[in-house]
C-alpha atoms as an extended CHARMM CRD file, in Angstrom:
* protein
*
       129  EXT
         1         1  UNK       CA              5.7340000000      -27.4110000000       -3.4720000000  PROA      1               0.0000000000
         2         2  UNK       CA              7.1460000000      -30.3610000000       -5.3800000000  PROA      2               0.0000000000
         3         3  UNK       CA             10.6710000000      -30.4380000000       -6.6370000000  PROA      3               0.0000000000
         4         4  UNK       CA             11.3100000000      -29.7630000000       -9.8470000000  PROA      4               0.0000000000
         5         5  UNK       CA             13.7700000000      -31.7080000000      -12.1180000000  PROA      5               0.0000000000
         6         6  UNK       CA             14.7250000000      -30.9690000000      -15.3790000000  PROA      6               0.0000000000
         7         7  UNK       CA             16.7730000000      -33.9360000000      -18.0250000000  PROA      7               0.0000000000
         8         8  UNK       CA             18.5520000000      -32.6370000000      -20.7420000000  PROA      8               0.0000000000
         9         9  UNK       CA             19.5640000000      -35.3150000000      -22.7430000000  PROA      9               0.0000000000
        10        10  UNK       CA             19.0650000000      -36.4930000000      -26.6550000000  PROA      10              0.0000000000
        11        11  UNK       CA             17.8460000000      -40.1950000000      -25.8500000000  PROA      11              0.0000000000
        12        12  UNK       CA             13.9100000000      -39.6720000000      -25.6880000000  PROA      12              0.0000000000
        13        13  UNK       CA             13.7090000000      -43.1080000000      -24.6720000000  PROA      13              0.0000000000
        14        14  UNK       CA             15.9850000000      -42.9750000000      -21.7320000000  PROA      14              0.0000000000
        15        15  UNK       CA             14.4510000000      -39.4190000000      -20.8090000000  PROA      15              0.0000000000
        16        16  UNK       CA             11.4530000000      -40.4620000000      -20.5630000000  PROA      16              0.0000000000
        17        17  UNK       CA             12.1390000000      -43.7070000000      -18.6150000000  PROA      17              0.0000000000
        18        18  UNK       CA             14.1330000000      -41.2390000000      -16.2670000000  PROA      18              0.0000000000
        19        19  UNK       CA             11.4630000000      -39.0290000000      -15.7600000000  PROA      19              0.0000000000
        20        20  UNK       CA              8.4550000000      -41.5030000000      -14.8250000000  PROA      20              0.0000000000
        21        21  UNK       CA             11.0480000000      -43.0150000000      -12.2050000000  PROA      21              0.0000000000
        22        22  UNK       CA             11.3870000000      -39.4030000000      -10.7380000000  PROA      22              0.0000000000
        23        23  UNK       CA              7.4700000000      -38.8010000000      -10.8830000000  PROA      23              0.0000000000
        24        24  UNK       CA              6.5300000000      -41.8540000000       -9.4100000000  PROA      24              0.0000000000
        25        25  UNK       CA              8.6600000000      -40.6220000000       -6.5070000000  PROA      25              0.0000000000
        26        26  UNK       CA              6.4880000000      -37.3430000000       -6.1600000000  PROA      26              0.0000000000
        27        27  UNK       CA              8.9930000000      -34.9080000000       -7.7650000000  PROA      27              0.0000000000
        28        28  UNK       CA              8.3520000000      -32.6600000000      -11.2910000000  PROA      28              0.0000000000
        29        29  UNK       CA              9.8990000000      -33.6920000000      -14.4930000000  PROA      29              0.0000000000
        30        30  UNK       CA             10.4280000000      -32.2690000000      -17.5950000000  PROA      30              0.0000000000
        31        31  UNK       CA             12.9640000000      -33.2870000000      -20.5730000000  PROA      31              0.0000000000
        32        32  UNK       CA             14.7040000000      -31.3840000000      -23.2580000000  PROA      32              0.0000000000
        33        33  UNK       CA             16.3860000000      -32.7380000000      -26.4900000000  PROA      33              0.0000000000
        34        34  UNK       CA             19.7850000000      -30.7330000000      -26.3360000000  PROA      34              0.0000000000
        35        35  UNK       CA             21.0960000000      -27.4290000000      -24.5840000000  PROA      35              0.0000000000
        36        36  UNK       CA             19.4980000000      -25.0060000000      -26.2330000000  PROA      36              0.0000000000
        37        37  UNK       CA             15.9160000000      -26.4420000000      -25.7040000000  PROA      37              0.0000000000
        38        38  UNK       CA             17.2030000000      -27.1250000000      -21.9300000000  PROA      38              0.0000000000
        39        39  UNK       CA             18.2830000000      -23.4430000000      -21.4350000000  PROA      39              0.0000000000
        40        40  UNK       CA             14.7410000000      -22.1980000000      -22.7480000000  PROA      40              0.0000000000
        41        41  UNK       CA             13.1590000000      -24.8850000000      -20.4330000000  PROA      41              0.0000000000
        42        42  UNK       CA             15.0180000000      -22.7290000000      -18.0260000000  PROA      42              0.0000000000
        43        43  UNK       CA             14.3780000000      -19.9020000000      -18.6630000000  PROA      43              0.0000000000
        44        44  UNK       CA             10.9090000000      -20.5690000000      -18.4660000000  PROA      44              0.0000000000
        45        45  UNK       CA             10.7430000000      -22.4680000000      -14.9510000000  PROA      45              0.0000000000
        46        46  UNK       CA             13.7250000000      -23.3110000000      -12.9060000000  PROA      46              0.0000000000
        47        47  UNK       CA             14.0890000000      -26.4400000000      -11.7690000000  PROA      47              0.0000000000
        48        48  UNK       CA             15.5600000000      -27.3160000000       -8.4060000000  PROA      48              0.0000000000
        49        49  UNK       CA             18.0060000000      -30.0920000000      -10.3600000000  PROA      49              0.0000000000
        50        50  UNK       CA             19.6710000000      -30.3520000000      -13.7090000000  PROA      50              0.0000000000
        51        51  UNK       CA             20.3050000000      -34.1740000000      -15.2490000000  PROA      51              0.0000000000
        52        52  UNK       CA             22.1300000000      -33.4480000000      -17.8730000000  PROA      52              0.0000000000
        53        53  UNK       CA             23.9500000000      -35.8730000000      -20.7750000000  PROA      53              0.0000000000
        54        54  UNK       CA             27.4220000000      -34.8320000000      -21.9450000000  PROA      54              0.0000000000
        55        55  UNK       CA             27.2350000000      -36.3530000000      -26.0640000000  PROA      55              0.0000000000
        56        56  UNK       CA             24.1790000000      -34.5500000000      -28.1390000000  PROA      56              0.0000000000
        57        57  UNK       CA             24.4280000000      -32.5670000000      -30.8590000000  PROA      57              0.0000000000
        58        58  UNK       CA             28.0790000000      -32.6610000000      -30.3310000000  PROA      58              0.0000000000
        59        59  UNK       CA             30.5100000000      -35.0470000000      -28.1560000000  PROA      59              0.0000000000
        60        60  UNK       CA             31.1050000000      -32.3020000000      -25.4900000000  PROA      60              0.0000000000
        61        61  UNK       CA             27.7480000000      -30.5460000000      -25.9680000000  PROA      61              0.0000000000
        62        62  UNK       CA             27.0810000000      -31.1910000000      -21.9830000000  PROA      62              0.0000000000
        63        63  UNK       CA             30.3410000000      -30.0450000000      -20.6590000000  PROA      63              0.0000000000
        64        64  UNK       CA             30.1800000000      -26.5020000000      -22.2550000000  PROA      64              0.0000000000
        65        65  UNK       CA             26.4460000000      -26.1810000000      -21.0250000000  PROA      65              0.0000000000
        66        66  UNK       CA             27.4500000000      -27.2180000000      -17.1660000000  PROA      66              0.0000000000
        67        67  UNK       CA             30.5680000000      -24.6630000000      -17.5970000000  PROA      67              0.0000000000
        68        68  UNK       CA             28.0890000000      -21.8570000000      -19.3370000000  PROA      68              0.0000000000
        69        69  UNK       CA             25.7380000000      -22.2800000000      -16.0900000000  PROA      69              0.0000000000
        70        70  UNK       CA             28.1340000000      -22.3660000000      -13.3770000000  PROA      70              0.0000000000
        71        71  UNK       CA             29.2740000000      -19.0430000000      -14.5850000000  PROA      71              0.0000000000
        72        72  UNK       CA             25.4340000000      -17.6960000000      -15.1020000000  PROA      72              0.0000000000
        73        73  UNK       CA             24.3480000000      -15.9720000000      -11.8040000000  PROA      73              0.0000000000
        74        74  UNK       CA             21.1670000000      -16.7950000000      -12.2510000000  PROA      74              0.0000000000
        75        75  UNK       CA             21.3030000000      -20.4760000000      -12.7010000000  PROA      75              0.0000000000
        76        76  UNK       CA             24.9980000000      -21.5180000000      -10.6660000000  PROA      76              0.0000000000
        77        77  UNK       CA             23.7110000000      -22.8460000000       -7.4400000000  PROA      77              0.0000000000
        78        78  UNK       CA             21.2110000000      -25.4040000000       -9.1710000000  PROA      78              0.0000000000
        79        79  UNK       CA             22.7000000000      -28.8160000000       -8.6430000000  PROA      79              0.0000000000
        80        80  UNK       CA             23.7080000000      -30.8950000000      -11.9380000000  PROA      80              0.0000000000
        81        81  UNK       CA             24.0560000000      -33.9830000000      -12.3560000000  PROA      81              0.0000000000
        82        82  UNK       CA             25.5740000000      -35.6670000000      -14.9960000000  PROA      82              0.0000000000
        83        83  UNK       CA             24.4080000000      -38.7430000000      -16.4810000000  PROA      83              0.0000000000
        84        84  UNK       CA             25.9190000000      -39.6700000000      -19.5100000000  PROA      84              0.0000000000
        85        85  UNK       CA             27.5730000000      -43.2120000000      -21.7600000000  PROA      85              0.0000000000
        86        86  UNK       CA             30.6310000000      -41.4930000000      -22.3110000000  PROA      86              0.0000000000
        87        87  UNK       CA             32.8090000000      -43.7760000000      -20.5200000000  PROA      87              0.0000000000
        88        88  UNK       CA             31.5080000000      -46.4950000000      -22.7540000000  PROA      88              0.0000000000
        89        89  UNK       CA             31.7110000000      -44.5470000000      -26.1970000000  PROA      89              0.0000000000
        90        90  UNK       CA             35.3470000000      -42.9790000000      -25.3580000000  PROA      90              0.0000000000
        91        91  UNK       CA             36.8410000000      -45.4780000000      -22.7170000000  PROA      91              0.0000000000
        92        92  UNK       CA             36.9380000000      -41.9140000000      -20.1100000000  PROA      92              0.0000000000
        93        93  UNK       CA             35.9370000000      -41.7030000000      -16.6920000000  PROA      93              0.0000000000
        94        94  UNK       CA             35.4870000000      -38.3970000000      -15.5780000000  PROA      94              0.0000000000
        95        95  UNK       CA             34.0520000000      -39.1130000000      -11.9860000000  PROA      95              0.0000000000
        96        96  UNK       CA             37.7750000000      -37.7680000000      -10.2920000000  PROA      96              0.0000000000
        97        97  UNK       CA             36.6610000000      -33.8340000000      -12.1820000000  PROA      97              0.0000000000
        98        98  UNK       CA             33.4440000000      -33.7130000000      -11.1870000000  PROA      98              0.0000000000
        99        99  UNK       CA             32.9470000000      -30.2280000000       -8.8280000000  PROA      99              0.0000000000
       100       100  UNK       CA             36.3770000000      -29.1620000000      -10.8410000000  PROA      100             0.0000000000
       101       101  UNK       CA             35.1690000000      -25.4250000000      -11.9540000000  PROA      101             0.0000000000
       102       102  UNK       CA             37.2990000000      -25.2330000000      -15.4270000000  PROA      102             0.0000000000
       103       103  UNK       CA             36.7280000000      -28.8720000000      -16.6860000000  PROA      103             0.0000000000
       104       104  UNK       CA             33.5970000000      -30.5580000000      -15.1600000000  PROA      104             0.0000000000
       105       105  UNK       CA             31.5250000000      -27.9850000000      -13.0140000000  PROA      105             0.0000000000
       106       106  UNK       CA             28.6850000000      -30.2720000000      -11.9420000000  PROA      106             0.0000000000
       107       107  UNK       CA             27.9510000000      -31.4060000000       -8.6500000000  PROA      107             0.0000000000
       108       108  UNK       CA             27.3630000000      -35.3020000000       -9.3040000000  PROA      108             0.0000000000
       109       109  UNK       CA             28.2880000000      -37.5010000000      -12.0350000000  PROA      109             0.0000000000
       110       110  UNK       CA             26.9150000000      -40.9220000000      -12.8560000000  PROA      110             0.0000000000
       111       111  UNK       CA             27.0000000000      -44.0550000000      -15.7650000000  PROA      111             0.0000000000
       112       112  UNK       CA             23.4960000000      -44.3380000000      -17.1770000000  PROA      112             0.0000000000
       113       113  UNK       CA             24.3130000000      -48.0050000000      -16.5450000000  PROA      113             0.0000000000
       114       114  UNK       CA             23.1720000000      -47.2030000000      -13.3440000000  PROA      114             0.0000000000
       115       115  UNK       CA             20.8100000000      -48.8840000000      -11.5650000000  PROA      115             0.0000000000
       116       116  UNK       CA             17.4740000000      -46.6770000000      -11.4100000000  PROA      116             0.0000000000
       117       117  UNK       CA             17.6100000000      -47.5050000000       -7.1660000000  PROA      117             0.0000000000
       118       118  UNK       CA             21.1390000000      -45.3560000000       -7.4820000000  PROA      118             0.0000000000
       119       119  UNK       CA             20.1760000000      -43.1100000000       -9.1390000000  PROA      119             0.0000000000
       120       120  UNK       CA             17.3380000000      -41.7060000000       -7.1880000000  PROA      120             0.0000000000
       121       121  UNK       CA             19.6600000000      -41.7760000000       -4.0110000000  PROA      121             0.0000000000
       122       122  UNK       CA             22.0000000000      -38.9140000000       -6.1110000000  PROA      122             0.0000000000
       123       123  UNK       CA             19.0780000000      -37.2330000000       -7.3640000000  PROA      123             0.0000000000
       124       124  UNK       CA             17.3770000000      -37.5390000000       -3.5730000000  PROA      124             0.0000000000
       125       125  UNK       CA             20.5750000000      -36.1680000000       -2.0780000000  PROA      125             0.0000000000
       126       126  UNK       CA             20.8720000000      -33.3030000000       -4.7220000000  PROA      126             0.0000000000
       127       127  UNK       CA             17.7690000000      -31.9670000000       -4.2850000000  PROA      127             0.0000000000
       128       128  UNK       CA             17.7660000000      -32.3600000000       -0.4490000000  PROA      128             0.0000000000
       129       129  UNK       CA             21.1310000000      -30.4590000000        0.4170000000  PROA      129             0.0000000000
């Protein structure tokens, strides 16, 4: 059964360039505009890894959804991975929280500056361990 991978985030442009890198490499994809559209998405089929932007509807939109999950029995053990331009819209670099459980409870973080090679090798590794 293929993976499934699931990007929350309110760029449809970048989602969508996301996602056909991810199903050209044989996994699932499917996008959501914000949270709540994410957590229905969820609800619905659960996907085997969460991308997930921090700034939609609101600046901190993402962080409150990763800390919501990671206390949801249902959903805490699927990876996230946090892709976001935060760092270039607020000058902070959150990559020393990431795995923290109060402040950034996601398993990977990552630019979207990043090179499309990089990251498939985080989302390869998340939904591989």
């Amino acid at each position: 059964m293929e993976k499934q991978v699931l990007i929350i985030d309110d760029d449809p442009d970048y989602s969508e360039a996301i996602r056909a890198v991810i199903e050209s490499k044989g996994y699932q994809a499917d996008t959501a505009p914000n949270s709540e559209m994410g957590l229905m998405k969820l609800k619905n089929k659960k996907p085997d890894l969460i991308i997930l932007d921090v700034m939609m509807e609101t600046r901190d939109e993402g962080f409150n959804f990763a800390r919501k999950l990671k206390k949801d029995e249902e959903y805490k053990a699927i990876p996230i991975l946090m892709l976001t331009a935060i760092k270039e819209s607020t000058g902070f670099d959150f990559k020393s929280e990431v795995g923290d459980d109060k402040w950034l409870p996601v398993d990977d973080y990552c630019d979207k500056l990043v090179k499309m090679e990089e990251l498939m090798v985080k989302i390869e590794k998340l939904l591989h361990t």
